[in-house]
PDB file of N, CA, C, O and CB in Angstrom:
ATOM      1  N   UNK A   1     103.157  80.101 110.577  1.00  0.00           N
ATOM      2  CA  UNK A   1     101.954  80.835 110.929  1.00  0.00           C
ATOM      3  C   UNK A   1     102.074  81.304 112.374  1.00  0.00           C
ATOM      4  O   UNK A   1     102.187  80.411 113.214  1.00  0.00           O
ATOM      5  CB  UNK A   1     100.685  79.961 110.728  1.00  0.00           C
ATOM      6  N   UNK A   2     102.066  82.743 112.849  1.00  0.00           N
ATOM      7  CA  UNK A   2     102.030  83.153 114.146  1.00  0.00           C
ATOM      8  C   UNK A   2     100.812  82.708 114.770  1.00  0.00           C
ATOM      9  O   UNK A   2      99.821  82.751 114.042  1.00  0.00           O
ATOM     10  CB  UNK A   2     102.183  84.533 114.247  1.00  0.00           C
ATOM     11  N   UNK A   3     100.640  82.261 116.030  1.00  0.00           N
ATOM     12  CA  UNK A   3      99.994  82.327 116.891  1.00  0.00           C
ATOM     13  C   UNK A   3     100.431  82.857 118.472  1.00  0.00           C
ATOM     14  O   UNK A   3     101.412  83.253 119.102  1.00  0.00           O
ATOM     15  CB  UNK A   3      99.595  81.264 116.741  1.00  0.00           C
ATOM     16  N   UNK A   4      99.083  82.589 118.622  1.00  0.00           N
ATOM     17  CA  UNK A   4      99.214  83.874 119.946  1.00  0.00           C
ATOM     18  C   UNK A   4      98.201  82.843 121.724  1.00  0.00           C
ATOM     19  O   UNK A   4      96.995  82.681 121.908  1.00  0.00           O
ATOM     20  CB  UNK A   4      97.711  86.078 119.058  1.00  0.00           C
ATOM     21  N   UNK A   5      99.155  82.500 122.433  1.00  0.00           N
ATOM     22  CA  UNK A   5      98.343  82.191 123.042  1.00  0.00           C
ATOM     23  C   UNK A   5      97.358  82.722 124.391  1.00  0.00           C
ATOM     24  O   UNK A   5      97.784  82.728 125.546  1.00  0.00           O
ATOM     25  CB  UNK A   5      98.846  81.438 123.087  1.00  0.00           C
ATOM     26  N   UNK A   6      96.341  83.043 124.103  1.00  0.00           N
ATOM     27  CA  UNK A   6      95.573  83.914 125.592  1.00  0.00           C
ATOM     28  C   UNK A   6      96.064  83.371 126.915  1.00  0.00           C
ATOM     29  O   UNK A   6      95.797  82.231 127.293  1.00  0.00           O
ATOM     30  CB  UNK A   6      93.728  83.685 125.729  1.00  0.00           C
ATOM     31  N   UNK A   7      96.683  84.102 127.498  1.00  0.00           N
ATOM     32  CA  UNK A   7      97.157  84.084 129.048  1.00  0.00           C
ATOM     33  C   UNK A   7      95.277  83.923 129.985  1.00  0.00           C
ATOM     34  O   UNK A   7      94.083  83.908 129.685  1.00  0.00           O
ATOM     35  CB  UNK A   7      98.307  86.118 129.487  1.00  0.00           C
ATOM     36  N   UNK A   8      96.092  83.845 131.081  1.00  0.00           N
ATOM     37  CA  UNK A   8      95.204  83.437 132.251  1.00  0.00           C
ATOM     38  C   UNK A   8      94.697  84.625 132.288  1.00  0.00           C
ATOM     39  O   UNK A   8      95.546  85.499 132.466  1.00  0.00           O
ATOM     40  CB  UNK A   8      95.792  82.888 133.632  1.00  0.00           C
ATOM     41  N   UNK A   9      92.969  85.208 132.123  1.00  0.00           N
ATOM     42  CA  UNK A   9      92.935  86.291 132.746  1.00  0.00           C
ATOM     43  C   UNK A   9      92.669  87.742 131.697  1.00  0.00           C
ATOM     44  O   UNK A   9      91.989  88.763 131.797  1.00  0.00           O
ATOM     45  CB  UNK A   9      94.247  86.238 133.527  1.00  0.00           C
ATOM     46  N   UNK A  10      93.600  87.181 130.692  1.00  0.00           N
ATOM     47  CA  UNK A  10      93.595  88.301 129.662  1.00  0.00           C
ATOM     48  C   UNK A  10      92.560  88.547 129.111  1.00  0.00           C
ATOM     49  O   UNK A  10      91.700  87.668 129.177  1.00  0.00           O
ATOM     50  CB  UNK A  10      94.363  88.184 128.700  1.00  0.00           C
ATOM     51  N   UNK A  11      92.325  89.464 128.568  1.00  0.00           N
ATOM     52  CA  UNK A  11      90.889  89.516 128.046  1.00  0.00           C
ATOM     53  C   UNK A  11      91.636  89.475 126.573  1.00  0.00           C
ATOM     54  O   UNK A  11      92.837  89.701 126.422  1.00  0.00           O
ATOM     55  CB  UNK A  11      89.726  91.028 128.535  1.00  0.00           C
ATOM     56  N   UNK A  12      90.932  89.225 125.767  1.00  0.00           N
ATOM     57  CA  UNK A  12      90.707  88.851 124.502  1.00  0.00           C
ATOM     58  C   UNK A  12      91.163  89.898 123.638  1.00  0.00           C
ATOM     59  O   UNK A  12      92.274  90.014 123.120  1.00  0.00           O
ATOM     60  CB  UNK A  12      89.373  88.523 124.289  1.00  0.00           C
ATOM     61  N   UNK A  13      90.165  90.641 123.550  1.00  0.00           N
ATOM     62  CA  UNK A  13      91.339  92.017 123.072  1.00  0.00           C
ATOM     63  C   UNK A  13      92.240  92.361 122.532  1.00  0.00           C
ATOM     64  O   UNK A  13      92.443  92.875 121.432  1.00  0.00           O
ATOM     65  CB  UNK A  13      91.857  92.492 123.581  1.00  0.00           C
ATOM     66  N   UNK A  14      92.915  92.023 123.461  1.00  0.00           N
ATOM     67  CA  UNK A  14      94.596  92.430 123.827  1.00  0.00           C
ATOM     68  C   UNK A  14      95.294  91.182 123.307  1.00  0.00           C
ATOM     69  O   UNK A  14      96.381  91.281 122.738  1.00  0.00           O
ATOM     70  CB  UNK A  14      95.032  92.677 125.704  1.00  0.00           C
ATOM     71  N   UNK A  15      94.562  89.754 123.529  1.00  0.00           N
ATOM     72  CA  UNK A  15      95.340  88.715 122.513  1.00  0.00           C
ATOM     73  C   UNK A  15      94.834  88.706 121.263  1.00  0.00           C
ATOM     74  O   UNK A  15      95.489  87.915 120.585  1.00  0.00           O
ATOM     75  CB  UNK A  15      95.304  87.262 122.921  1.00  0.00           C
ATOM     76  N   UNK A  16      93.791  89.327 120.513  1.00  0.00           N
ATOM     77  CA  UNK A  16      93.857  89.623 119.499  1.00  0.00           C
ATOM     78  C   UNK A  16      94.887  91.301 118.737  1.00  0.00           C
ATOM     79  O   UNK A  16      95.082  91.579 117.554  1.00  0.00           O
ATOM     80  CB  UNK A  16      92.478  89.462 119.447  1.00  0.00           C
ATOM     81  N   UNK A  17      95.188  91.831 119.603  1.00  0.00           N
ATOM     82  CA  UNK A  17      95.385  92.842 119.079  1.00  0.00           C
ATOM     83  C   UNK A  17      96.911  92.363 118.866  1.00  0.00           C
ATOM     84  O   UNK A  17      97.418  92.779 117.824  1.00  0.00           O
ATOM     85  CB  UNK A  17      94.944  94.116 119.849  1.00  0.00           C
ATOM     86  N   UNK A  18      97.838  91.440 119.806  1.00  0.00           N
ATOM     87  CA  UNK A  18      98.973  90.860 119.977  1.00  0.00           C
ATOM     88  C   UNK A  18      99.345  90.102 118.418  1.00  0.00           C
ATOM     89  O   UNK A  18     100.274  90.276 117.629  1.00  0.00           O
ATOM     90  CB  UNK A  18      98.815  89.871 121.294  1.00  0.00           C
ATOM     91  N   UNK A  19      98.025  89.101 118.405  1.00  0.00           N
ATOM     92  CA  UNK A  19      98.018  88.592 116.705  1.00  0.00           C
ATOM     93  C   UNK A  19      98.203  89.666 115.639  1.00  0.00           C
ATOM     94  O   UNK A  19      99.008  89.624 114.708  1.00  0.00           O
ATOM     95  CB  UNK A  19      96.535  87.910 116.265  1.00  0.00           C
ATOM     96  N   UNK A  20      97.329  90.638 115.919  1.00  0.00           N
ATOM     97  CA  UNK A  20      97.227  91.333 114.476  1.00  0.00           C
ATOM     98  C   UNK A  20      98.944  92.119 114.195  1.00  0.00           C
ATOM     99  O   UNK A  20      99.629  92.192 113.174  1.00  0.00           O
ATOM    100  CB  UNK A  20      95.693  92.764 114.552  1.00  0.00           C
ATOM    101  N   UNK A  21      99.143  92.536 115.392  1.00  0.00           N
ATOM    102  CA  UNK A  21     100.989  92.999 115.488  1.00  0.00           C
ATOM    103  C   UNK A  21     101.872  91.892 114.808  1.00  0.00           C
ATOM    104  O   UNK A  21     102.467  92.076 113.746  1.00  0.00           O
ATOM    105  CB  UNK A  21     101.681  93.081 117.339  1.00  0.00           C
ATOM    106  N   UNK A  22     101.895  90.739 115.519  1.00  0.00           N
ATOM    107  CA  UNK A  22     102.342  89.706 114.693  1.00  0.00           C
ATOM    108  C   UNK A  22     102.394  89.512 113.227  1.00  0.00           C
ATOM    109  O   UNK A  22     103.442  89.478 112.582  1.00  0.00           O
ATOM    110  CB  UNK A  22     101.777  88.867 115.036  1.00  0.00           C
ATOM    111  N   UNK A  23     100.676  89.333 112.525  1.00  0.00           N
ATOM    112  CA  UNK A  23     100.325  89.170 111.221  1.00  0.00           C
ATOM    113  C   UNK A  23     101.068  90.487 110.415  1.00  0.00           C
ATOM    114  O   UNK A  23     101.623  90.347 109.325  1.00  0.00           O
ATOM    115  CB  UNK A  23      98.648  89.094 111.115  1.00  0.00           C
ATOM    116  N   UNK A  24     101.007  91.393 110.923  1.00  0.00           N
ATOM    117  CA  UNK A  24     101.753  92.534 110.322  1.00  0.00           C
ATOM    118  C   UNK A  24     103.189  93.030 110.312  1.00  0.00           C
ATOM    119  O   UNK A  24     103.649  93.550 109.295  1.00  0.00           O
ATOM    120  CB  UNK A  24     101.232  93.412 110.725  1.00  0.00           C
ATOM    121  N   UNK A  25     103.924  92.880 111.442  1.00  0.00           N
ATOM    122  CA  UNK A  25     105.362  92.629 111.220  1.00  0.00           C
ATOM    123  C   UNK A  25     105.595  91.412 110.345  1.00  0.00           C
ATOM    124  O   UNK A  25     106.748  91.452 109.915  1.00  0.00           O
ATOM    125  CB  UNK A  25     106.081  92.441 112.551  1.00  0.00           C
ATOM    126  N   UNK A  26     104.969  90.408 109.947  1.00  0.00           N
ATOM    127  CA  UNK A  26     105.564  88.954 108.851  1.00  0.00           C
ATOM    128  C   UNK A  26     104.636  89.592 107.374  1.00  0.00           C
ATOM    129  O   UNK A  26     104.645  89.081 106.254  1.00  0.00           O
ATOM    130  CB  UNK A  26     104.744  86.678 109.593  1.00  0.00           C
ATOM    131  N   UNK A  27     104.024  90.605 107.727  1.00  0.00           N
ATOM    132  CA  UNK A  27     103.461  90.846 106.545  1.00  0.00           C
ATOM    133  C   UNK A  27     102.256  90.170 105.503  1.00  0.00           C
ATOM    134  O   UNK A  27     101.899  90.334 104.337  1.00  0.00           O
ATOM    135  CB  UNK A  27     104.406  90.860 106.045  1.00  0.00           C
ATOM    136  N   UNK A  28     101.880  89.344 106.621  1.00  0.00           N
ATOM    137  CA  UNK A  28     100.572  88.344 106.232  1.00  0.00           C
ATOM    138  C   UNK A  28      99.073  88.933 105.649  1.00  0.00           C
ATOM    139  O   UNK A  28      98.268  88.707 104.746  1.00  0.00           O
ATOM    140  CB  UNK A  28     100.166  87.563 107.649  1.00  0.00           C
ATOM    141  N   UNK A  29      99.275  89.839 106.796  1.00  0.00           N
ATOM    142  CA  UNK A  29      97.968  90.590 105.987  1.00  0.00           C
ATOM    143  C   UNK A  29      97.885  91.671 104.755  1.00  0.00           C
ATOM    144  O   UNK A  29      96.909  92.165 104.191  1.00  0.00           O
ATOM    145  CB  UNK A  29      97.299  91.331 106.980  1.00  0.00           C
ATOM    146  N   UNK A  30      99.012  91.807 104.600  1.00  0.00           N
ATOM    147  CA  UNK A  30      98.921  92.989 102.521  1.00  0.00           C
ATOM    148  C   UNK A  30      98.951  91.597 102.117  1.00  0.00           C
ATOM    149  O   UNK A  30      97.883  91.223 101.632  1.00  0.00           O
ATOM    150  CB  UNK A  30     100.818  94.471 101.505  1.00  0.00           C
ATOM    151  N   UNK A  31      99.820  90.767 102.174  1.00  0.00           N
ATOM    152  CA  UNK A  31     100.019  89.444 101.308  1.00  0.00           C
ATOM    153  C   UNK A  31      98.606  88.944 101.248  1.00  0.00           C
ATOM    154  O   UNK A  31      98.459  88.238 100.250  1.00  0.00           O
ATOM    155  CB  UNK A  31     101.102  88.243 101.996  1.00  0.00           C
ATOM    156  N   UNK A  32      97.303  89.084 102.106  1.00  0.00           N
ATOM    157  CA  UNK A  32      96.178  88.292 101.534  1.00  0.00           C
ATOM    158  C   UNK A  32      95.568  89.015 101.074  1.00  0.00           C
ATOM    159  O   UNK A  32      94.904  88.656 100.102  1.00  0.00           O
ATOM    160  CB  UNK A  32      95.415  87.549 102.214  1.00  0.00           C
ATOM    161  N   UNK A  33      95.493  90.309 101.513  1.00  0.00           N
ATOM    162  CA  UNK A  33      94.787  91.583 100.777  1.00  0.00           C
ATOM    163  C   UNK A  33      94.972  91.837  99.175  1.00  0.00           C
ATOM    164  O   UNK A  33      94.070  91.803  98.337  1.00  0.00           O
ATOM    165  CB  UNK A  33      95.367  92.906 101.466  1.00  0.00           C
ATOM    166  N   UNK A  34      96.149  92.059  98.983  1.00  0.00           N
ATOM    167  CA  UNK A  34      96.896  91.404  97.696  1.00  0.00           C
ATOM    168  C   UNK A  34      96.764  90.712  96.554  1.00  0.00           C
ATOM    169  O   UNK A  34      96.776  90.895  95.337  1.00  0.00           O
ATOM    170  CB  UNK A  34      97.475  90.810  97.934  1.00  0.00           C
ATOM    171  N   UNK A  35      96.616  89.734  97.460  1.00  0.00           N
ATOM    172  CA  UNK A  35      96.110  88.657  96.792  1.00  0.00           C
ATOM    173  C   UNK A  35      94.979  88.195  96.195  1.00  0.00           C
ATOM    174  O   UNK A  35      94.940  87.289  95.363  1.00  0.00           O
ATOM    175  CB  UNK A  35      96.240  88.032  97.310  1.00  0.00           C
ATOM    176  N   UNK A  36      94.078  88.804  96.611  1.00  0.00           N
ATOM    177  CA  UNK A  36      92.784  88.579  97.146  1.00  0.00           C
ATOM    178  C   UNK A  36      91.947  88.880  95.762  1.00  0.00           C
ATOM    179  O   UNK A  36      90.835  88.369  95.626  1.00  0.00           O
ATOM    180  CB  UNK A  36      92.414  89.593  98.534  1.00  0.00           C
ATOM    181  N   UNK A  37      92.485  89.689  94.780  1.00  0.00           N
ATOM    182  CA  UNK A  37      92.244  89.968  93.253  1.00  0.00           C
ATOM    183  C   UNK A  37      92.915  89.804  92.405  1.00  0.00           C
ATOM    184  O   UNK A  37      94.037  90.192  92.731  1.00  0.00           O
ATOM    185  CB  UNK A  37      92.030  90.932  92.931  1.00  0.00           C
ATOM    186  N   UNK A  38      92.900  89.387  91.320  1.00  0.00           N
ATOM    187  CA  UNK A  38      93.974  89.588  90.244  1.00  0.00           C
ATOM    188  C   UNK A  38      94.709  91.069  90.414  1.00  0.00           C
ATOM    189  O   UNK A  38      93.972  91.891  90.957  1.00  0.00           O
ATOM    190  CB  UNK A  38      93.238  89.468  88.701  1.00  0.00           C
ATOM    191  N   UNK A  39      95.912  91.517  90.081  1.00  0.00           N
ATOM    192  CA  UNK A  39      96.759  92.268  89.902  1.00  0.00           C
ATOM    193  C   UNK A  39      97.915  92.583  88.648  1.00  0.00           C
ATOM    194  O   UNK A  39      98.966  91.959  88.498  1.00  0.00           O
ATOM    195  CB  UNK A  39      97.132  92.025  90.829  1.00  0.00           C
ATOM    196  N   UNK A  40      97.434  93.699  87.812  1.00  0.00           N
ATOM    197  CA  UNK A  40      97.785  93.597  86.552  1.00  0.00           C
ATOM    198  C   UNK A  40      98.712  93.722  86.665  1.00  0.00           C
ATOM    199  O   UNK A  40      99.057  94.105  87.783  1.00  0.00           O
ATOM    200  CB  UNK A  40      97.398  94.177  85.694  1.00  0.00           C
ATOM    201  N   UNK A  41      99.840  93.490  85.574  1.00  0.00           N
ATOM    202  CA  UNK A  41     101.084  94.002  85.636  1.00  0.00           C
ATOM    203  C   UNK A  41     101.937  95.571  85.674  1.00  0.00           C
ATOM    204  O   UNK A  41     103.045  96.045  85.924  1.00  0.00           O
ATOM    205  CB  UNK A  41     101.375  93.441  84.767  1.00  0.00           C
ATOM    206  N   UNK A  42     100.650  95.939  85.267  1.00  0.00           N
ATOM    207  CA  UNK A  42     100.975  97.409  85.345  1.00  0.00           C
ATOM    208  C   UNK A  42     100.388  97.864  86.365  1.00  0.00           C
ATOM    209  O   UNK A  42     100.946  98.941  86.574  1.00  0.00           O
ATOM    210  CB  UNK A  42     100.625  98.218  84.249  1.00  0.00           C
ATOM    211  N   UNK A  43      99.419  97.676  87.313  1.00  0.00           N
ATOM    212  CA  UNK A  43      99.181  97.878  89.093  1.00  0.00           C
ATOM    213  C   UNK A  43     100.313  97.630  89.321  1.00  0.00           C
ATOM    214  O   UNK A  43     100.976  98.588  89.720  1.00  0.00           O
ATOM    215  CB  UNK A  43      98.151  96.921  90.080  1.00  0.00           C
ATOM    216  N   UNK A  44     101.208  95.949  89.142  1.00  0.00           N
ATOM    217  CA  UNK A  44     102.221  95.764  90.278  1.00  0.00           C
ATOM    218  C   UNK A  44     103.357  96.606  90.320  1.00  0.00           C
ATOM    219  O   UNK A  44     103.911  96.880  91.384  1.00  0.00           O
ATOM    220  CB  UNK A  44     102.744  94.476  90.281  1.00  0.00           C
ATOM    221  N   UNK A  45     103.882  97.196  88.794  1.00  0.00           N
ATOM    222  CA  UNK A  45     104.811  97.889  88.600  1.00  0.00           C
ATOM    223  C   UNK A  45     104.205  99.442  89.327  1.00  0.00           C
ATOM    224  O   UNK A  45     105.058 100.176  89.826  1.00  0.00           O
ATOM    225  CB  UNK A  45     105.198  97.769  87.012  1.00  0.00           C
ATOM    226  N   UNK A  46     102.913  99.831  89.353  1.00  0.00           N
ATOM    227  CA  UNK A  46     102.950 101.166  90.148  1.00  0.00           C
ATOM    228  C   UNK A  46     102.696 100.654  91.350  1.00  0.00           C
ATOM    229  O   UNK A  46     102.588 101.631  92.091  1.00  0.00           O
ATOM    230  CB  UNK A  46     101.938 102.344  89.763  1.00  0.00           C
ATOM    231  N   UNK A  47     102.531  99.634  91.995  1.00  0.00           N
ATOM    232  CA  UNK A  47     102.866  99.656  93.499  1.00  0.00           C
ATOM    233  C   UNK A  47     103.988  99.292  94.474  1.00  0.00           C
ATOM    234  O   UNK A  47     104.107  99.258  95.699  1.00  0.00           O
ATOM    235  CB  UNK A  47     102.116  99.072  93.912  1.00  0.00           C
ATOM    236  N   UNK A  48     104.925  98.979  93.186  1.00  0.00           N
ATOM    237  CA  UNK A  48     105.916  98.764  93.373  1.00  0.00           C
ATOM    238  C   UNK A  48     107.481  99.823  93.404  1.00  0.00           C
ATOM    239  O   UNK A  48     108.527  99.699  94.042  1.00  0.00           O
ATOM    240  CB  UNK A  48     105.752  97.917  92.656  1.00  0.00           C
ATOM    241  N   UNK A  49     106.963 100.953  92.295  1.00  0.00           N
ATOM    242  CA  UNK A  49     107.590 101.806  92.271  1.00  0.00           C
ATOM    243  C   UNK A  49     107.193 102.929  93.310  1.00  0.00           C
ATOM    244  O   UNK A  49     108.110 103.673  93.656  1.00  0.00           O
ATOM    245  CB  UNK A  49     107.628 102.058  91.087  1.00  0.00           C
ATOM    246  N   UNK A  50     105.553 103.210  94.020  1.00  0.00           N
ATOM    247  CA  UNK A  50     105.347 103.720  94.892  1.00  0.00           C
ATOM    248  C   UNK A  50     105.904 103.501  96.671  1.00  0.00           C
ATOM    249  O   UNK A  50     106.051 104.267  97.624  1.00  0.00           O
ATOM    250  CB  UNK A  50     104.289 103.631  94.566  1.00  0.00           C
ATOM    251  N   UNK A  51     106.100 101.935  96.423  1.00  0.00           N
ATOM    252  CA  UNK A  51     106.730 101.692  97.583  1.00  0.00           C
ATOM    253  C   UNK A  51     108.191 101.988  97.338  1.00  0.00           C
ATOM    254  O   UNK A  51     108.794 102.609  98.214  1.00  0.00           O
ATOM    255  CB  UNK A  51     106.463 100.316  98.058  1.00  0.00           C
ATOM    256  N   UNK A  52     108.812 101.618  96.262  1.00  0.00           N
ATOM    257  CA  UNK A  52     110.330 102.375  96.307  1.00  0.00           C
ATOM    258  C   UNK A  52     109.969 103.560  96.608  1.00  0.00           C
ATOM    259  O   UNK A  52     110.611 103.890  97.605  1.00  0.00           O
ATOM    260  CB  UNK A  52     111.287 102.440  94.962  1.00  0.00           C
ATOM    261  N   UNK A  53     109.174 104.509  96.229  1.00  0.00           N
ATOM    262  CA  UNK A  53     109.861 105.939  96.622  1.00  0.00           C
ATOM    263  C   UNK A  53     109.857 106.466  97.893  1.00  0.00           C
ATOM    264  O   UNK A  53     110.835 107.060  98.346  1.00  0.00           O
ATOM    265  CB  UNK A  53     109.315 106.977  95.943  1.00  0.00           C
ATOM    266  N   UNK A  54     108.315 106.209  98.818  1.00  0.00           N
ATOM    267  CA  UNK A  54     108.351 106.164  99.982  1.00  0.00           C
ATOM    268  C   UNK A  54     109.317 105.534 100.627  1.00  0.00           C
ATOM    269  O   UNK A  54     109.300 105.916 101.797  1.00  0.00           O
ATOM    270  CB  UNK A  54     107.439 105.837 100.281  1.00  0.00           C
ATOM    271  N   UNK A  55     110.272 104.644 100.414  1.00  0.00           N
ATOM    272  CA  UNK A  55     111.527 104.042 100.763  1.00  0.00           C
ATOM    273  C   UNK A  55     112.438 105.164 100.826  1.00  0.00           C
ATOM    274  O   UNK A  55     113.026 105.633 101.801  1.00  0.00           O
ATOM    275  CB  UNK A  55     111.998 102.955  99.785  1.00  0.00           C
ATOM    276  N   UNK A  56     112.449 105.548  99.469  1.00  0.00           N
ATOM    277  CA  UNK A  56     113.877 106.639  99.219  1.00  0.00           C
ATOM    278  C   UNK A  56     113.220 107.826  99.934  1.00  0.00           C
ATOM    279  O   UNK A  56     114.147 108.634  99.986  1.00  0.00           O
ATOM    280  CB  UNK A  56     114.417 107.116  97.285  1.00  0.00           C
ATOM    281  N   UNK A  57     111.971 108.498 100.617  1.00  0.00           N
ATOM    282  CA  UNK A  57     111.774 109.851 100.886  1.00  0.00           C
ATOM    283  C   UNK A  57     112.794 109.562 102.535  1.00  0.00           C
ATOM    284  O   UNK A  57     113.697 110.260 102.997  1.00  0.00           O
ATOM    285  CB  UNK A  57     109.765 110.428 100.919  1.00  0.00           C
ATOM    286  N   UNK A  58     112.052 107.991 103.198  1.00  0.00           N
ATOM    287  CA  UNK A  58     112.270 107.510 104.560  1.00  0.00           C
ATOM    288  C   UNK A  58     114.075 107.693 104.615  1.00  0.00           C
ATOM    289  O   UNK A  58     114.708 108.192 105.546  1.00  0.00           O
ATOM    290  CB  UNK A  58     111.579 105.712 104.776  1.00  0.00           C
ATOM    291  N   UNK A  59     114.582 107.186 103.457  1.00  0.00           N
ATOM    292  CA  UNK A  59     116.089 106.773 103.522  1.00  0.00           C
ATOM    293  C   UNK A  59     116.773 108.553 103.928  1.00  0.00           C
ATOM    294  O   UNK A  59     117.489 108.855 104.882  1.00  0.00           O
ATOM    295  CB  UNK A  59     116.740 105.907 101.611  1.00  0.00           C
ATOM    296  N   UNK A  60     116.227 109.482 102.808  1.00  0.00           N
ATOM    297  CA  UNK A  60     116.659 110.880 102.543  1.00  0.00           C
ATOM    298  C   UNK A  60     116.111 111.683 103.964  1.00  0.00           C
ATOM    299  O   UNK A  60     116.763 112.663 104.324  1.00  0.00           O
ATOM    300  CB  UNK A  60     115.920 111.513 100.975  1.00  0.00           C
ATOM    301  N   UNK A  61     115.008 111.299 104.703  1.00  0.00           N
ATOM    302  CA  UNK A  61     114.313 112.476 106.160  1.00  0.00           C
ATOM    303  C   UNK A  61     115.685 111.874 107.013  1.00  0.00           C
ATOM    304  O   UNK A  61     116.516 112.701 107.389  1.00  0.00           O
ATOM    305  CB  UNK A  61     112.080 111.959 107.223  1.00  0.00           C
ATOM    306  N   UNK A  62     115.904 110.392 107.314  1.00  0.00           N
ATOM    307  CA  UNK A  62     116.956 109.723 108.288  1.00  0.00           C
ATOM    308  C   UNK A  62     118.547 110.159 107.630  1.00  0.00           C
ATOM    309  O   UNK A  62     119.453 110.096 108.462  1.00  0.00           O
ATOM    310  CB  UNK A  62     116.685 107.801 108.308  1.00  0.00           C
ATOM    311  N   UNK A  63     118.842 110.477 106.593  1.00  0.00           N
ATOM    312  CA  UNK A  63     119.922 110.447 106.215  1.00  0.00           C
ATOM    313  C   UNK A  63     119.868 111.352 105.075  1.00  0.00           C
ATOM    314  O   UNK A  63     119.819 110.925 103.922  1.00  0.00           O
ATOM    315  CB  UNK A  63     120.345 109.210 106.048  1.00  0.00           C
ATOM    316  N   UNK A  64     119.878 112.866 105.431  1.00  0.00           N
ATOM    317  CA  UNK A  64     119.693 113.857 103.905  1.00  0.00           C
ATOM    318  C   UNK A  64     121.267 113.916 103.230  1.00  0.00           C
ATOM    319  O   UNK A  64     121.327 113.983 102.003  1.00  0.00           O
ATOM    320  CB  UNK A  64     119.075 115.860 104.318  1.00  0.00           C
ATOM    321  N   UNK A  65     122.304 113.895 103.869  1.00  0.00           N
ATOM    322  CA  UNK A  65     123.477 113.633 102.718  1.00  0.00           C
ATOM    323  C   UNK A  65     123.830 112.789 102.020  1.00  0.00           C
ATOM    324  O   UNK A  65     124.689 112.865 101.142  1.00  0.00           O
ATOM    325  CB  UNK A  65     124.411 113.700 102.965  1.00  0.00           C
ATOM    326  N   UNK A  66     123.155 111.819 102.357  1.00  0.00           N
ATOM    327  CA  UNK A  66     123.281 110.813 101.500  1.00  0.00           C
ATOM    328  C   UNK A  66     122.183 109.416 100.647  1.00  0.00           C
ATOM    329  O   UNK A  66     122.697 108.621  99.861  1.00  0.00           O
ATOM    330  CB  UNK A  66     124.145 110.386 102.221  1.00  0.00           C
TER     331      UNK A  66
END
């Protein structure tokens, strides 16, 4: 579990905004969002194939020959 500890001084803010960067590079927060309802099998397969493709558009703008 990331945590974040407030420095001397800092305002709050900014150590929350530090957490939420955290929670989201480890991917914590889709994972509770996610979670958070049942998810049919046929949602997971279209959100799953939607994230492949946005994958393959990212792979093809960085790298169109291949």
């Amino acid at each position: 579990m990331p945590e974040v500890i407030v420095r001397k001084g800092e305002p709050v803010d900014r150590a929350l905004k530090r957490l939420k960067n955290k929670l989201d590079a480890e991917g914590i927060l889709e994972e509770v969002r996610r979670l958070r309802a049942f998810e049919t099998p046929s949602q997971k397969h279209r959100r799953k194939a939607k994230a492949n493709a946005k994958r393959g558009r990212t792979r093809f703008r960085f790298n169109p020959q291949g």
